[in-house]
C-alpha positions in Angstrom: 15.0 -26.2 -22.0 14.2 -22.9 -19.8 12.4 -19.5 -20.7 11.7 -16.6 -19.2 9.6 -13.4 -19.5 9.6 -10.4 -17.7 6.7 -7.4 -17.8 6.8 -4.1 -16.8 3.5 -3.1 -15.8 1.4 -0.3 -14.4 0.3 -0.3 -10.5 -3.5 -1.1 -11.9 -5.7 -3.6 -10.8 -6.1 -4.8 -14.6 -2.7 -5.8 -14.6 -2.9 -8.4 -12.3 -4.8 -11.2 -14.8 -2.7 -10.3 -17.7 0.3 -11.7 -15.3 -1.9 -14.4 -14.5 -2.9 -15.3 -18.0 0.5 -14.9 -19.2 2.1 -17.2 -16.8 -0.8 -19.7 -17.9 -0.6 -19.8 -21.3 3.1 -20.3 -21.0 2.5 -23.1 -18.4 0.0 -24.6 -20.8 1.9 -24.5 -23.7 4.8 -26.0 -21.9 3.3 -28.6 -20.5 2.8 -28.3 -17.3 0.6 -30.6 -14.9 -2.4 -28.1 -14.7 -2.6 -28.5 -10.5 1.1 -26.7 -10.7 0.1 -24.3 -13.2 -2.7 -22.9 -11.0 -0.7 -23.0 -7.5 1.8 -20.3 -9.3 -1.2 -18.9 -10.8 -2.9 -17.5 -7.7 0.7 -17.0 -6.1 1.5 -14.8 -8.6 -2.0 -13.0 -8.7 -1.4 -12.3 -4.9 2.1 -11.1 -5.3 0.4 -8.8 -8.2 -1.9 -7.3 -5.9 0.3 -6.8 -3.1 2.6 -4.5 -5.5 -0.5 -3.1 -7.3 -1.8 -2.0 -3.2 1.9 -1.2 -1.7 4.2 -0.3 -4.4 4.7 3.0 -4.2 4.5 6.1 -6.8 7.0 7.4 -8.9 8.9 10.5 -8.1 6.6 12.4 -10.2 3.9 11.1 -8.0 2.6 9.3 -10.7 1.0 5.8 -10.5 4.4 3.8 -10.1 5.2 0.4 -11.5 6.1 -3.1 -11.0 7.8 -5.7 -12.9 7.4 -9.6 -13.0 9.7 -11.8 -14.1 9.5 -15.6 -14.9 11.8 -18.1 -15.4 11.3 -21.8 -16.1 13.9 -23.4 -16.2 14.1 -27.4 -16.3 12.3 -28.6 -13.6 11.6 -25.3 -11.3 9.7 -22.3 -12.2 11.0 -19.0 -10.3 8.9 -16.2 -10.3 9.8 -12.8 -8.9 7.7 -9.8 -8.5 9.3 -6.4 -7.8 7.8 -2.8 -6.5 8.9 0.2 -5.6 7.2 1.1 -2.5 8.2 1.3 0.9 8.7 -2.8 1.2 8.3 -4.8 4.0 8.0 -4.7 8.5 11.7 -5.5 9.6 10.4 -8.3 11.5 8.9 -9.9 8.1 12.2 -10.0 6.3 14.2 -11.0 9.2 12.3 -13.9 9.4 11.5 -14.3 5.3 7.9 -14.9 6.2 4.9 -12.9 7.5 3.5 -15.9 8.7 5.2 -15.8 11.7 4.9 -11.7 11.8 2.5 -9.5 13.6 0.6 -10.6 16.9 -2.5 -12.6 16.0 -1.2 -14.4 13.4 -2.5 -13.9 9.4 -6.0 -15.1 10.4 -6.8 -12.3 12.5 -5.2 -9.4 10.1 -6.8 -7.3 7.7 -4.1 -7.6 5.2 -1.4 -9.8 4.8 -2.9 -13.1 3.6 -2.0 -12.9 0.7 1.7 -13.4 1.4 0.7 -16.1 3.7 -1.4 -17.6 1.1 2.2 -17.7 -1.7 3.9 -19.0 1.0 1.5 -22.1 1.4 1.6 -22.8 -2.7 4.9 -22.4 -3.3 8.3 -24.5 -2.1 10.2 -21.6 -1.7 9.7 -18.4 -0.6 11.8 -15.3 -0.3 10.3 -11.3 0.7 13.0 -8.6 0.6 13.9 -5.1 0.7 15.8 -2.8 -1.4 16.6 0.2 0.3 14.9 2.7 -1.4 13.9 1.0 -3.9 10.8 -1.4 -2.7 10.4 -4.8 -2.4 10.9 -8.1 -3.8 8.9 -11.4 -3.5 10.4 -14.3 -4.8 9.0 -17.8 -4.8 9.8 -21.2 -6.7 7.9 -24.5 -7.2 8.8 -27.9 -9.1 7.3 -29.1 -11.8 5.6 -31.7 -12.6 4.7 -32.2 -16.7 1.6 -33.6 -18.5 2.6 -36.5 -20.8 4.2 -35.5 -24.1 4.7 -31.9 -22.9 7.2 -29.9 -25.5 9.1 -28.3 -23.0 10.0 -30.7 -20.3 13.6 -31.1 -18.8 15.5 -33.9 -20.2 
């Protein structure tokens, strides 16, 4: 079986647990082994933060937006999370991971962990540009399911 969601949400700091407790509470009632659940959990909250901090205004100059979209679908969940700010260095796309970005490495940065840090819970990992338009992190995990979950992949 798969499901998805998607929100459309406001470049707040509250924002950032409803993602969280949305994308647990679907976990949860799926079925999900809870050690997974939480991985995405904080991988998501990241990726929420880094949008709420970088993602741009509207035209208007307006607090701008960001949407989240989840999809589980058998055995992987996907999660995307997409601003509208001025996206990410070059050299960070190029390579698809800011871990290997910047001289000093993550430790030694003010900012920028947090990429790192979905990068180290997650199996795959994807940060792009849209000319424009912002940017887009992507990441996927496997799942694993607690006995007798409702939703698990036949």
């Amino acid at each position: 079986m798969s499901i998805w969601w998607s929100l459309h949400l406001r470049r707040e700091a509250a924002s950032v647990p409803l993602a969280r407790r949305l994308l647990l509470g679907t976990m949860e009632t799926a079925g999900v082994d809870p050690d997974i659940s939480f991985d995405l959990s904080v991988a998501l909250s990241e990726a929420c933060a880094n949008a709420v901090e970088h993602g741009g205004r509207d035209p208007g100059g307006e607090c701008g937006a960001y949407r989240v979209t989840a999809y589980l679908d058998g055995d992987r969940c996907r999660i995307e999370v997409t601003d509208s700010g001025p996206g990410f260095p070059a050299h960070a796309v190029a390579r698809s991971s800011p871990l290997t970005a910047g001289r000093g490495g993550p430790v030694l940065r003010e900012s920028g962990r947090g990429l790192c840090l979905i990068e180290q819970l997650a199996d795959h990992v994807r940060f792009r540009n849209r000319p424009g338009r912002g940017a887009v992190v992507s990441f996927d995990k496997m799942l694993k399911w607690q006995d007798g979950a409702l939703l698990k992949a036949s």
